[in-house]
C-alpha positions in Angstrom: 7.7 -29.7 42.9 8.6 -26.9 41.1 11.5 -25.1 42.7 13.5 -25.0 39.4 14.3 -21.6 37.4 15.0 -20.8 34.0 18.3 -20.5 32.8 20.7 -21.2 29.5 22.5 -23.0 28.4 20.8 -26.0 28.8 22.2 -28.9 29.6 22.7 -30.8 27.1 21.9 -35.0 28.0 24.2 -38.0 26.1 24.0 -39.0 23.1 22.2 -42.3 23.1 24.0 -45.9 21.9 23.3 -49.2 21.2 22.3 -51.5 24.3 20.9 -48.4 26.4 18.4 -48.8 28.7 15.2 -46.2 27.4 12.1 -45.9 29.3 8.5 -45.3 27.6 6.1 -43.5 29.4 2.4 -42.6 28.4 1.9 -38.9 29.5 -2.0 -38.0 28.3 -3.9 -40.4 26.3 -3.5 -44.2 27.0 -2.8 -45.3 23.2 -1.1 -48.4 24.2 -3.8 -50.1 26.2 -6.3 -49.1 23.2 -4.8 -50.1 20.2 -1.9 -52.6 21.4 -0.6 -53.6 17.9 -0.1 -50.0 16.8 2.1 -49.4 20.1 4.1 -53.1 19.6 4.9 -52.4 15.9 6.3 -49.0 17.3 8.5 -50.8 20.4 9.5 -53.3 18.0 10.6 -50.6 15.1 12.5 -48.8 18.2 14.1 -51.7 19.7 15.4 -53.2 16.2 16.5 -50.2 14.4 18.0 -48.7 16.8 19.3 -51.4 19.3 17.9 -50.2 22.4 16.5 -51.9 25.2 13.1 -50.6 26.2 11.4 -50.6 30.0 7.8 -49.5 30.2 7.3 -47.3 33.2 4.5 -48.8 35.8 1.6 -47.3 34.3 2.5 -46.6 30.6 0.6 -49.6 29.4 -2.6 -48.7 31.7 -6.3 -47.8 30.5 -7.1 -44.9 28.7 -9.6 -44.2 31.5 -7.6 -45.2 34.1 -4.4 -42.6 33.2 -7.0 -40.1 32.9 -8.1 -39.8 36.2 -3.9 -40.4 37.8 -1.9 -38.0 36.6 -0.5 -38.2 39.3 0.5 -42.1 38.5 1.7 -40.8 34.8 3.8 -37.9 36.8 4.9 -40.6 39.2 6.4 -42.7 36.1 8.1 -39.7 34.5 9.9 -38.8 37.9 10.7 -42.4 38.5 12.4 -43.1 35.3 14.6 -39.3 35.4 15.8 -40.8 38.6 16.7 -44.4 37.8 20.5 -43.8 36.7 20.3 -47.1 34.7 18.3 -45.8 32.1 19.7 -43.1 29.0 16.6 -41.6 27.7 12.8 -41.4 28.0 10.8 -41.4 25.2 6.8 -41.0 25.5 4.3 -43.5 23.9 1.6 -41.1 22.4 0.4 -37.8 22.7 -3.0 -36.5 24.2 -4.7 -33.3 25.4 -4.2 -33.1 29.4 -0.1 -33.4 30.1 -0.6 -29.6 31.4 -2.5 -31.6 34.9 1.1 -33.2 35.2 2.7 -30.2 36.3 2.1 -29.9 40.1 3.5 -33.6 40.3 6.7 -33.7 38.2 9.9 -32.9 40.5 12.1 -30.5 38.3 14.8 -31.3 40.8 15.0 -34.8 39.4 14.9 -34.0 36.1 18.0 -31.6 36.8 20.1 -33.4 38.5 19.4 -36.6 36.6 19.7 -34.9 32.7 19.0 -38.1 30.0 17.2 -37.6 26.6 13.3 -37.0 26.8 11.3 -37.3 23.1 8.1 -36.8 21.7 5.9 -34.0 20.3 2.3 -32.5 20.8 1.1 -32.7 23.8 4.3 -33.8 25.8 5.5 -29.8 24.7 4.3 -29.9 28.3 6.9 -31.6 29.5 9.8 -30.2 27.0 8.7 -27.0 28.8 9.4 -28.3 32.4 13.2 -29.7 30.7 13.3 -26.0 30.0 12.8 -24.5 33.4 15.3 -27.4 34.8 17.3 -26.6 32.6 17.6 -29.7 30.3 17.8 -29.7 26.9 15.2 -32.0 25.1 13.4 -33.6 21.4 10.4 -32.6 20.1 10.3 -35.8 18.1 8.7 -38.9 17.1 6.8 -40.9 19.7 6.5 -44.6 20.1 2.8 -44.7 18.5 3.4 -41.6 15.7 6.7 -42.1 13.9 8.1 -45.2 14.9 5.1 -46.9 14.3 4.1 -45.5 11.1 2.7 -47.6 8.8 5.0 -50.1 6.8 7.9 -49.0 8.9 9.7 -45.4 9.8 10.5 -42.9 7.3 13.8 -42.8 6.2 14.2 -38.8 6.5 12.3 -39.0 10.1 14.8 -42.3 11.2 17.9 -40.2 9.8 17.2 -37.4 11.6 16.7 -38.7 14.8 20.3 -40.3 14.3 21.4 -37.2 14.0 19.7 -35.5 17.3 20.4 -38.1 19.6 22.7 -40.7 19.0 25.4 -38.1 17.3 27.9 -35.6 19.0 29.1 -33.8 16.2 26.8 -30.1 15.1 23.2 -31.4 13.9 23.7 -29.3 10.8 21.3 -28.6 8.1 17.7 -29.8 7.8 17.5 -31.0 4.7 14.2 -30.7 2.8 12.1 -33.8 2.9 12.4 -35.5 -0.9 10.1 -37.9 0.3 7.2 -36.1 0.6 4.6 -36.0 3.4 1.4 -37.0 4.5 -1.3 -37.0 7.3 -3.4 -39.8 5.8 -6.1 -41.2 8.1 -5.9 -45.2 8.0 -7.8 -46.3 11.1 -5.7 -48.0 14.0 -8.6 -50.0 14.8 -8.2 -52.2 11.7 -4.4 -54.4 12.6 -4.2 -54.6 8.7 -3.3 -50.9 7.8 -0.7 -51.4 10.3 1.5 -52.5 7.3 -0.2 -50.5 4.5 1.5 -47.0 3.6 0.2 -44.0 3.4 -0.2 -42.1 0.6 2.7 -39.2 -0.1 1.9 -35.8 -1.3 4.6 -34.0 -3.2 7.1 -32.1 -0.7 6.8 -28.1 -1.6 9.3 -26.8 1.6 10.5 -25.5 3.3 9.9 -21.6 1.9 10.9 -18.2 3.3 7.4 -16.3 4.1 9.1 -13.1 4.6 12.1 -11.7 5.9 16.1 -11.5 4.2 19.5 -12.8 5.4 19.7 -14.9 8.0 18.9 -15.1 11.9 20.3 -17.2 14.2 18.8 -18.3 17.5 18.1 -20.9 20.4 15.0 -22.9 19.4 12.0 -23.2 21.7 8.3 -23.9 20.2 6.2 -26.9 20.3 2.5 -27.6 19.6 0.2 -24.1 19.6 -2.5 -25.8 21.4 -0.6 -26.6 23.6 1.6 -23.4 24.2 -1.6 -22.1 24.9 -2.2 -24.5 28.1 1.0 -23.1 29.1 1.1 -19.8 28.8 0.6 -18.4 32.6 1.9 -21.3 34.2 4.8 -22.0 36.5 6.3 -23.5 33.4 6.1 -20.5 30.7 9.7 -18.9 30.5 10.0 -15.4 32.1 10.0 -12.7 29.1 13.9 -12.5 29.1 14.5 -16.3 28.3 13.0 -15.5 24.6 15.7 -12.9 23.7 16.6 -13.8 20.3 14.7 -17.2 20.3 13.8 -19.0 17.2 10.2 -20.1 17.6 9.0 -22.9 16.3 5.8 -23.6 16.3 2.8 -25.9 14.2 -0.5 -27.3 15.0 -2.2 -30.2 15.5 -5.0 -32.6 13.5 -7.5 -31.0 15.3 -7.1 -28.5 12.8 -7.4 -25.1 14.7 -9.2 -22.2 12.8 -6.8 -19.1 11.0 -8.3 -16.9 13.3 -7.4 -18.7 16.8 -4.1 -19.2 15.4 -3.9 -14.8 15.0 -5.7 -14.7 18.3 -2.8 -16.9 19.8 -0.3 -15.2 18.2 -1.3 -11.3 19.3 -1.1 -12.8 22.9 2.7 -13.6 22.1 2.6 -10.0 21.0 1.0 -8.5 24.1 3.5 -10.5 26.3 6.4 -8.9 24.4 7.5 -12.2 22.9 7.2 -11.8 19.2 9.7 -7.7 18.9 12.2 -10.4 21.0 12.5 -13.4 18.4 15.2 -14.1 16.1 12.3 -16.2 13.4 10.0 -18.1 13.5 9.9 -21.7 11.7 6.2 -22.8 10.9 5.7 -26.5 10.6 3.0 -28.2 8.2 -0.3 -27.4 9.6 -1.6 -31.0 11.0 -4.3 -33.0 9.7 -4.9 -30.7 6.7 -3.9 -31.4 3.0 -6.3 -28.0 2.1 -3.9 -25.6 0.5 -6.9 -22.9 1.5 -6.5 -24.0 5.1 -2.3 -23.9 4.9 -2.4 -20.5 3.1 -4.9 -18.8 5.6 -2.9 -20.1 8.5 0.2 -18.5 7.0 -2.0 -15.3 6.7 -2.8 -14.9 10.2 0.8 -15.7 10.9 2.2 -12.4 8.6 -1.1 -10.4 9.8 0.0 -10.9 13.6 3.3 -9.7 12.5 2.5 -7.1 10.7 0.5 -5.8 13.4 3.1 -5.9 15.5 5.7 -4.1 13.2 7.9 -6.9 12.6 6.8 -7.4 8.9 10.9 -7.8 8.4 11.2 -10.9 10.8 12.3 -14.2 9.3 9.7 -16.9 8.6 10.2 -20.6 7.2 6.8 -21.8 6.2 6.0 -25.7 5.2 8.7 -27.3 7.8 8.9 -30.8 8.3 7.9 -31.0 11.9 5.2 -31.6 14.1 1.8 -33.8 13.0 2.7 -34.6 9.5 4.6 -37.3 8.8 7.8 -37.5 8.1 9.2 -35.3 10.6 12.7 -33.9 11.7 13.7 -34.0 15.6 14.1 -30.7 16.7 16.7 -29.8 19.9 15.2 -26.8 22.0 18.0 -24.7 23.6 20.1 -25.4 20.8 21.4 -22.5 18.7 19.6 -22.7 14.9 20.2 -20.4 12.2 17.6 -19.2 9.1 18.4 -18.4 5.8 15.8 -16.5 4.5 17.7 -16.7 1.0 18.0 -20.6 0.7 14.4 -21.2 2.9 17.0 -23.3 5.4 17.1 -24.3 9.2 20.3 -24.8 10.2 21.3 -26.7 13.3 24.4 -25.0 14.6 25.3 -27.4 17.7 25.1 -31.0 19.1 22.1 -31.8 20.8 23.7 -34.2 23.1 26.8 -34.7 25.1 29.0 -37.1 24.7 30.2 -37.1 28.1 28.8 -40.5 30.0 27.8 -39.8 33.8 
């Protein structure tokens, strides 16, 4: 049921503490049924480091088949764990490429009247985008199966910024560049003994300004481009207003999608009279890819679709820390985010959570 409209500001959910109750839900693909020791190291990462107790939803631990043809059972879980008062925050085991056949079965009126923390990234920017039109504020973050499973144990920088999203009231601030470095390494899940083998870091070179001076400042909204894509038309893309000044955020997946789909994509922003509205845009690492060619042509197609819109002066991070590279920051949509073009910064001006306890 989709009754809800689109309005700011968002609500913003409490902060999360020790000893909550958090549900796990699978939304797409059914990663924890397929590789089960991937999805325990995760649970086991969350529960420890972070002291929470975790309930899996009815059917989060079903088939990959199975889930595939109930959406209706993964909307069902999603629904059902908004509305159980007992439990703080809802975080989604893995991503996947069909959350968009969720939409005619999620209940925005639960999710409104019920507001709690809801994380995870890719294909669950779905979901973030039904938060939106109830009017939630939510985390594109790491999942269960991606980030707090990563091999060996969770990044530092991803872990720390997390802290910072969720389970702390005061302004997010800064995101600071990742000294770490980064990777998107492919060590099979299939084999239980790269479960506890690290990946391989390639020196950090970002965040960088692309174009534009000064600084912006904005409420963040973005997600996964595939995915936007799946959205755009529905009952859950925002009305053309709700972009005013918006920061867009915005980074693709492993699958690795072509320069020219990703100028294709972005002209249709520019025909909908998105783009002339945004305060910036912040481009994540391109997914899957450690081709500097591939990075550099994406980035192309990025200043080309501005260009040909006339906003050649418009604000662009480039090589952010978010998204389907690993580490990643945990971004707050709704929340008010500021560039600085000089210093190639996001800023996080505001808490993403409350701490008010319903």
């Amino acid at each position: 049921m989709n009754t809800k409209n689109f309005s700011r500001p968002l609500i913003r959910p409490q902060a999360l503490r020790a000893g909550d109750r958090v549900a796990i839900v699978s939304t797409s693909w059914g990663g924890p049924a397929t590789f089960p020791h991937r999805y325990e190291a995760g649970k086991k990462y969350l529960a420890e480091a972070f002291g929470l107790e975790l309930v899996e939803m009815p059917h989060a631990l079903r088939e990959a088949a199975w889930l595939d043809q109930n959406p209706q059972a993964r909307a069902e879980d999603i629904n059902r764990a908004f509305a159980d008062s007992s439990i703080k925050g809802i975080i989604v085991s893995i991503g996947g490429d069909d959350a968009i056949r969720l939409i005619p079965h999620i209940d925005l009126n639960v999710i409104a009247d019920n507001p709690k923390i809801f994380l995870g990234y890719s294909d669950p920017t779905v979901l973030h985008f039904g938060c939106l039109k109830a009017g939630l504020g939510s985390f594109y973050g790491p999942t269960i199966m991606t980030g707090f499973a990563e091999n060996g144990g969770m990044h530092a920088y991803a872990e720390n910024s997390l802290r910072k999203a969720i389970f702390q009231t005061a302004p997010i601030g800064e995101i600071e560049p990742n000294r770490e470095g980064w990777t998107v390494e492919h060590l099979p899940w299939k084999d239980p003994e790269n479960q506890n083998r690290r990946r391989t870091l390639m020196p950090s070179t970002g965040p960088r300004t692309l174009q534009g001076t000064g600084t912006m400042r904005g409420h963040l909204i973005g997600g996964c481009a595939e995915v936007l894509e799946m959205l755009k038309g529905s009952d859950w893309w925002p009305p053309l207003d709700y972009w005013n000044g918006a920061i867009l955020f915005y980074e693709t997946s492993e699958e690795a999608p072509p320069a020219n789909l990703v100028l294709r994509w972005l002209r249709n922003f520019a025909a909908q009279g998105i783009l002339s509205r945004l305060s910036g845009i912040v481009l994540g690492r391109p997914g899957g890819q450690t081709d500097e060619t591939y990075r550099s042509e994406q980035e192309e197609a990025v200043v080309r679709a501005l260009a040909e819109a006339g906003l050649e002066s418009l604000p662009v991070l480039a090589e952010c820390d978010f998204g389907h590279t690993d580490p990643i920051a945990t971004l707050p949509y709704g929340v008010m985010a500021e560039i600085d073009c000089s210093r190639a910064r996001l800023t996080i001006l505001e808490p993403g959570v409350s701490d008010i306890r319903g």
